[in-house]
C-alpha atoms as one frame of an Amber mdcrd trajectory, in Angstrom:
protein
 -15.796  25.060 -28.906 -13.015  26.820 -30.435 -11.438  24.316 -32.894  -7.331
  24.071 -34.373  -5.381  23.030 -36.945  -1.077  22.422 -36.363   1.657  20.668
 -37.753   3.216  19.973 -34.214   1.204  20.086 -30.970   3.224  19.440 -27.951
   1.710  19.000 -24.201   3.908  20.583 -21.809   6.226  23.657 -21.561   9.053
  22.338 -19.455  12.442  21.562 -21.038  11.544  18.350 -22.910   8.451  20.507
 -23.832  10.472  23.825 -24.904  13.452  21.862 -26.656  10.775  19.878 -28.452
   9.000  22.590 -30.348  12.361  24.709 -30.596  13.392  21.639 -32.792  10.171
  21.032 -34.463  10.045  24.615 -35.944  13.346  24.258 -37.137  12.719  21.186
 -38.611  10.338  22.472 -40.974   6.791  22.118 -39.149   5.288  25.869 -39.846
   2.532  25.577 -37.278   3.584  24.519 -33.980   2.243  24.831 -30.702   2.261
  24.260 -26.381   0.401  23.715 -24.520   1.145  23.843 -20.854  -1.420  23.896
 -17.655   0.661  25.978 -15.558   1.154  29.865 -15.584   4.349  30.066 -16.850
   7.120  28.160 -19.248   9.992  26.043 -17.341   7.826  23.254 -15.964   9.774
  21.960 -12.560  13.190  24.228 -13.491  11.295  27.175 -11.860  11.591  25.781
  -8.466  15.338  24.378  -8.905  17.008  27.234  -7.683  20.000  25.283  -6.746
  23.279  25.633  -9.810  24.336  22.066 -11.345  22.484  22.118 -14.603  23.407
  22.893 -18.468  26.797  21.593 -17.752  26.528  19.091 -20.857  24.682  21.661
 -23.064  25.480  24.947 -22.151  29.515  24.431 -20.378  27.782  26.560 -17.585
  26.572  26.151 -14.236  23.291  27.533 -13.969  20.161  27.436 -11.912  17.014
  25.941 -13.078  15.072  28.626 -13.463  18.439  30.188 -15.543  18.359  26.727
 -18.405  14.915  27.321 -18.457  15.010  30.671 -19.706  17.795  30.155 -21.882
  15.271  28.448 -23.939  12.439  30.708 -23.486  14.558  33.196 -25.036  14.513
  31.321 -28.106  11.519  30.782 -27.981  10.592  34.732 -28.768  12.463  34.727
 -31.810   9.852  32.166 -33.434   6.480  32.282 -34.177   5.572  29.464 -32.053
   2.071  29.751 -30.154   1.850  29.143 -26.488  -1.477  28.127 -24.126  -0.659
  28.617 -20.798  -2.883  28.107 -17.997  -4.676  25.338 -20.427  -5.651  21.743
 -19.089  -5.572  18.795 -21.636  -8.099  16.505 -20.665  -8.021  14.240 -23.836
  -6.010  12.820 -26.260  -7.008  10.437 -28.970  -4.962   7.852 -30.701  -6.064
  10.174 -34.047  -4.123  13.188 -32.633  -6.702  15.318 -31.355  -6.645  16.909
 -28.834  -9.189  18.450 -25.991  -8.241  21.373 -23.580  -9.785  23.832 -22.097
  -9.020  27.232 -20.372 -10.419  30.020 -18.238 -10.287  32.119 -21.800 -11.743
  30.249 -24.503 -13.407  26.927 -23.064 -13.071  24.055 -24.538 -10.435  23.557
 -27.437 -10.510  20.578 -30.406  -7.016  20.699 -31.624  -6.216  18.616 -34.192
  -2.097  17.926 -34.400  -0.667  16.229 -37.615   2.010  14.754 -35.159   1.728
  15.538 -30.829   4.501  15.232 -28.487   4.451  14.458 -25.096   6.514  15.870
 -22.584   3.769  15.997 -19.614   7.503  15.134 -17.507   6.539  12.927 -14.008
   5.098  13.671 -10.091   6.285  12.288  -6.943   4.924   8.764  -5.358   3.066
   9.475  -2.423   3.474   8.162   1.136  -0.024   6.244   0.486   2.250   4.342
  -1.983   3.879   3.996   0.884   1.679   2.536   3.249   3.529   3.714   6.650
   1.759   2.873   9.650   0.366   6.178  11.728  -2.159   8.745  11.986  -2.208
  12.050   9.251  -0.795  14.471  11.353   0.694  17.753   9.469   4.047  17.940
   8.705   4.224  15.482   5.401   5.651  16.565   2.335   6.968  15.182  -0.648
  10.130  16.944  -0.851   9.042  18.260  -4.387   6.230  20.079  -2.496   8.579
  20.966   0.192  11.003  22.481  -2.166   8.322  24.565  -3.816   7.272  26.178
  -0.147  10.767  27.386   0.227  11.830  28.457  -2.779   8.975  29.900  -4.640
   6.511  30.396  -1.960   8.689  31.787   0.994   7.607  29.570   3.613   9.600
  26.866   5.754   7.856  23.766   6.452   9.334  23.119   9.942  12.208  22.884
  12.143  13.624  19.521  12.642  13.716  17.103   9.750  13.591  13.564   8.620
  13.802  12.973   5.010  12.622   9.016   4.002  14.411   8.530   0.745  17.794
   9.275  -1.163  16.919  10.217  -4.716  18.326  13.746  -5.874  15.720  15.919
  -4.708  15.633  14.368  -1.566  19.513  15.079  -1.564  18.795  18.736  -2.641
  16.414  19.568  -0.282  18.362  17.877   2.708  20.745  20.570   1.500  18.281
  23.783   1.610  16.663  23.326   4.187  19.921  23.046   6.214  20.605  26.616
   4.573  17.511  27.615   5.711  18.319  27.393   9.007  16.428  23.911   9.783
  18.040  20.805  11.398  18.128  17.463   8.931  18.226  14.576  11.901  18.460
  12.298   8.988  18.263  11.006   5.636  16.880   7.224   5.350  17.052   4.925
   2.310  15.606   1.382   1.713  18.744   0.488  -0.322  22.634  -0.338   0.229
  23.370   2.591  -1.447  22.393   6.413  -2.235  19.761   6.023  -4.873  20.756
  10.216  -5.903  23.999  11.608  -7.665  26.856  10.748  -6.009  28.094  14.338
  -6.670  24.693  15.590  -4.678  25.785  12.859  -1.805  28.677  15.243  -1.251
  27.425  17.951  -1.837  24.557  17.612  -0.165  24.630  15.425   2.970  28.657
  14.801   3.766  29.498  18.674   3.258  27.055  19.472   5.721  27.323  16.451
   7.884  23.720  15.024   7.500  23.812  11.250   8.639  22.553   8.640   6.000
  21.060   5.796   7.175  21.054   2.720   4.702  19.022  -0.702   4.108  16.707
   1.570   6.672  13.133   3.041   6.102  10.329   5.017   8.287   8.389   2.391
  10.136   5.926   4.273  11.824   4.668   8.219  12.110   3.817  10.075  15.447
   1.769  12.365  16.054  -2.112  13.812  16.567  -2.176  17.297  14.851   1.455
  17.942  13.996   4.361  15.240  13.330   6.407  14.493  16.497   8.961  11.941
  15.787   9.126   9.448  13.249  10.156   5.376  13.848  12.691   3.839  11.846
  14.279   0.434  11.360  17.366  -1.600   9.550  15.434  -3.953   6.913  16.724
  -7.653   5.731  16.741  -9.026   2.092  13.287  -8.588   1.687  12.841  -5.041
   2.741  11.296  -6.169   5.917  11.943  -4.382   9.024  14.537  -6.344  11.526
  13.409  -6.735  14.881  15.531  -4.721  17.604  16.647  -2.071  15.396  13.955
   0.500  15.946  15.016   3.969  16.567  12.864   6.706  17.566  13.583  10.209
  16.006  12.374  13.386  16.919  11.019  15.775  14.005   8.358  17.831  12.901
   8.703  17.543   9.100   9.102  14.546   7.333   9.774  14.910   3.427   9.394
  11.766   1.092  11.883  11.255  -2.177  11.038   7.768  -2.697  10.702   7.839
  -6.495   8.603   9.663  -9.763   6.026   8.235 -11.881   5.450   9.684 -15.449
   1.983  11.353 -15.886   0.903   9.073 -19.046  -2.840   9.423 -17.976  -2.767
  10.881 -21.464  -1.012   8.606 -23.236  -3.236   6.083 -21.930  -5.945   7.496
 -23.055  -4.701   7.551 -26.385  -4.390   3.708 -26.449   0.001   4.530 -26.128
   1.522   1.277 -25.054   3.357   1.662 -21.839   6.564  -0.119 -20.243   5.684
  -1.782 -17.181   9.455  -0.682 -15.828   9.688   2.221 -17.321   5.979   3.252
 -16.847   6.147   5.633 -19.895   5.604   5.138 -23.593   7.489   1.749 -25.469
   9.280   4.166 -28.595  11.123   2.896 -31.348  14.819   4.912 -32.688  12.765
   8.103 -33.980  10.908   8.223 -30.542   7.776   7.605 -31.507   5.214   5.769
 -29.854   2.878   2.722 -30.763   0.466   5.185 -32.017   1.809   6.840 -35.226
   1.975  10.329 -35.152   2.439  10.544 -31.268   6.354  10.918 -29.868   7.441
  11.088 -26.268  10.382  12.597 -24.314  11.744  14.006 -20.739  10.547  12.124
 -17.983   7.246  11.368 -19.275   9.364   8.629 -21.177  11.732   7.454 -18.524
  12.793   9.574 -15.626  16.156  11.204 -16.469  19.003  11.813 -14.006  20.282
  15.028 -15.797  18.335  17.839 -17.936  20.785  18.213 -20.467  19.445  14.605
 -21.687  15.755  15.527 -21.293  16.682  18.658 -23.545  18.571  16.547 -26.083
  15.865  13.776 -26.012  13.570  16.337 -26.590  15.433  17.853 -29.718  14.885
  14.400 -31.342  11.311  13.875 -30.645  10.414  17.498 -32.073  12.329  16.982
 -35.295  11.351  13.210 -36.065   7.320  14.699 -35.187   8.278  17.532 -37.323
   9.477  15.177 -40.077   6.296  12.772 -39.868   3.581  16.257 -39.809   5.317
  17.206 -43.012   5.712  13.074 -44.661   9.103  13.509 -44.727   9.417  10.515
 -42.416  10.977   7.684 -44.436   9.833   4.158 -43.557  12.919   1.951 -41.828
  14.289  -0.972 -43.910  14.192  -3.525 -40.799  13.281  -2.974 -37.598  14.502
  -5.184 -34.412  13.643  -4.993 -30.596  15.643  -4.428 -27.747  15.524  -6.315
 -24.811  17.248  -5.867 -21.298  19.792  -8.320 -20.150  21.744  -9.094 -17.140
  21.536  -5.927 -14.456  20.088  -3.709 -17.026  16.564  -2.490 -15.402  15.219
  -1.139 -18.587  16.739   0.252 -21.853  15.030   3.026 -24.320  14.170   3.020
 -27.080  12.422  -0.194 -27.283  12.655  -0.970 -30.899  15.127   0.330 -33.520
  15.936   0.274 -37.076  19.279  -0.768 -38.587  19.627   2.576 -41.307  20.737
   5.151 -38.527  22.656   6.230 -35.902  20.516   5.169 -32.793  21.093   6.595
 -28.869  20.240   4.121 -26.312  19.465   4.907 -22.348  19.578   2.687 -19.978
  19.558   1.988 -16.252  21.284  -1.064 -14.293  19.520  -2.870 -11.763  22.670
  -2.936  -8.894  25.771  -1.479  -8.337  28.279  -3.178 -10.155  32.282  -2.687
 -10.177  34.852  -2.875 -13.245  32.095  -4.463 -15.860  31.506  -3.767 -19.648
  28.532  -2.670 -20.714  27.316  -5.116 -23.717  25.133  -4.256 -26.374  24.119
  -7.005 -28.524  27.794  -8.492 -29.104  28.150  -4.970 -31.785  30.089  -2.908
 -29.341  31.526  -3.448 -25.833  32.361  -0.790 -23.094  34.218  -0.772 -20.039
  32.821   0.924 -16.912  35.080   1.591 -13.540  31.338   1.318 -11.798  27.695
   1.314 -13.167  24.601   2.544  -9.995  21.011   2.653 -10.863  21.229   6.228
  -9.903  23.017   7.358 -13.066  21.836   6.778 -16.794  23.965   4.981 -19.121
  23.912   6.177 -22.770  25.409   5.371 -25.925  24.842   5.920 -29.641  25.454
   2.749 -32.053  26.390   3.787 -35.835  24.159   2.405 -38.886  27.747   0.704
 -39.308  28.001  -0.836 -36.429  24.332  -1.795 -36.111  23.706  -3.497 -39.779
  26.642  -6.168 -38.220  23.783  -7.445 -36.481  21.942 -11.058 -36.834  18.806
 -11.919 -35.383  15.979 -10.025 -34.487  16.866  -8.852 -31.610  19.332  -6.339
 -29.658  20.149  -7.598 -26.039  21.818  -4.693 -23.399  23.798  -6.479 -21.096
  26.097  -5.967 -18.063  29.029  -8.900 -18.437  32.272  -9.009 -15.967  35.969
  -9.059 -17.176  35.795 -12.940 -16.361  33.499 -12.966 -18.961  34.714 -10.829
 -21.686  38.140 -12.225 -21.018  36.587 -15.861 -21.489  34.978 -14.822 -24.955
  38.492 -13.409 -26.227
């Protein structure tokens, strides 16, 4: 067993994973290293060939694979190491960590401080539990998206796709290009659960029906997909009698929602958000196991990759800053709770001594509101959607105003705020 020594370790080469070590090495950390199990750098930007990102970061409209390389670049002018085609398989809470490749076996690396960035993978239709047989033509659209754009092929004709998050949105898009017919686009909700920018883009600019408060109710088919059933649902996501409608298809692609891989972090004894379902991280990112930070989508799953990649530049420099001891130790720490139509906020726990970032997602769509935090700082929003991330940096200013031990996030209406005045 080949055996390691680094300052920094991270696991995974996709932007949170690239932006991480970037940082790390610049914070000081001399030995830093990824490790990644795919062939190549970018993680899920490879596939993305679609333009939209680095608008934040870059003031340009690239692809994915284009941000991705933007930071491989600078990634050659350092002399940070890189294991490609390498498989962590365990992770202890005393930062070591065991991989192995088709080169060298199995590896004991032993990180001063690791970062995760492992990013997330799609729920599955067995999460799903859709009544039917397993006939071909079943995709998430991740998978789907992969076919086309990096494999070549087209995975059929005539398409339903169950779910409105962004890739489903994206994909509704290319596989019109590709000369395929989108019958429809269905989502549980009362609203698009995706970008409304990629609702335009996406479905109206190509006039691609979306059906809402609707969801697949049953598949049909022996060998290959034939149509797919779907109904209008009531309160409680149950379908409504008499609105069944039969649609014809041979392709079905699911966008119903990511899941962080935190396998690892399990593992590693990393207490996990049960919203969330990534890592609990105080301000500096770091997890309930010292040494070991998270970022990306492994720690919540981000609308926009300019935020994984500035995320990720924190997490690498606070690691970087703990590998060397350089990490001071917070004069009082507090913990931060949702509140009304907040659905989760991160980080979890903060101290008072710095400028803290916090992201958060609302539960429902909610018109002219102010977004609360903690009674410190109030700010008004035209409209807050699940479907895009709230963030907002507090000053140690602003923050040491603060009683109690704890922070509360809060959505509160104008009746409200207007009652407080």
């Amino acid at each position: 067993m080949r055996k390691m020594q680094v300052d920094v370790a991270v696991i995974g080469g996709g932007p949170a994973g690239l932006a991480a070590a970037l940082a790390a090495r610049q914070e000081g950390a001399a030995q830093v290293l990824i490790i990644e199990r795919n062939h190549e750098l970018g993680g899920i930007l490879q596939q993305c060939i679609h333009h939209g990102f680095g608008l934040h970061r870059f003031k340009a409209e690239l692809t994915g694979p284009e941000y991705a390389q933007r930071f491989m670049d600078e990634l050659k002018e350092t002399d940070i190491k890189v294991l490609l085609n390498t498989m962590v398989l365990e992770l202890t809470k005393e930062r070591t960590i065991y991989a192995v490749n088709s080169r060298e076996g199995m590896l004991e690396i032993r990180a001063k401080a690791v970062v995760l960035a492992m990013g997330c993978r799609e729920r599955t239709r067995g999460a799903l539990r859709i009544p039917g047989k397993r006939p071909a033509g079943i995709f998430s659209a991740g998978t789907a998206q992969r076919y086309v754009n990096i494999d070549g092929y087209i995975p059929g004709k005539k398409v339903v796709i169950l779910g409105s998050g962004d890739i489903g949105l994206i994909m509704a898009r290319r596989m019109s290009l590709e000369g395929a017919q989108v019958q429809a686009v269905v989502e549980i909700l009362p609203y698009a659960a995706g970008l409304a920018r990629n609702v335009v883009q996406c479905l109206e600019d190509f006039d691609i029906p979306l059906h809402l408060k609707s969801t697949v109710i049953e598949i049909h088919g022996e060998e290959r997909l034939e149509a797919v059933t779907i109904a209008q649902v009531d309160e409680n996501w149950q379908p409504i009698p008499g609105t069944e409608r039969r649609i014809e298809c041979d392709t079905l692609l699911l966008s119903v929602g990511l899941i962080p891989e935190n396998e690892l972090s399990s593992g590693a004894g990393v207490e996990l958000d049960p919203v969330t379902n990534g890592p609990k991280v105080d301000d500096t990112l770091m997890t309930s196991i010292p040494g070991i930070f998270a970022c990306g989508n492994v720690l919540h799953v981000h609308d926009l990759v300019d935020n994984v990649s500035k995320e990720a530049e924190r997490a690498g420099a606070y690691a970087a800053q703990y590998a060397l001891e350089k990490l001071p130790a917070p004069s009082r720490r507090v913990k931060v709770e949702a509140g009304a139509n907040i659905r989760y906020v991160v980080p979890q726990e903060i101290a008072l001594d710095k400028p803290v970032e916090f992201f958060m997602r609302v539960q429902q769509p909610e018109e002219d509101v102010y977004l609360d935090l903690g009674g410190l700082r109030r700010v008004k929003k035209q409209f807050v959607k699940p479907s895009e991330m709230l963030n907002i940096t507090l000053t140690p200013e602003v923050l040491s105003k603060l009683e109690g031990d704890t922070l509360t996030v809060r959505i509160v209406s104008q009746k409200e705020v207007g009652a407080d005045a």
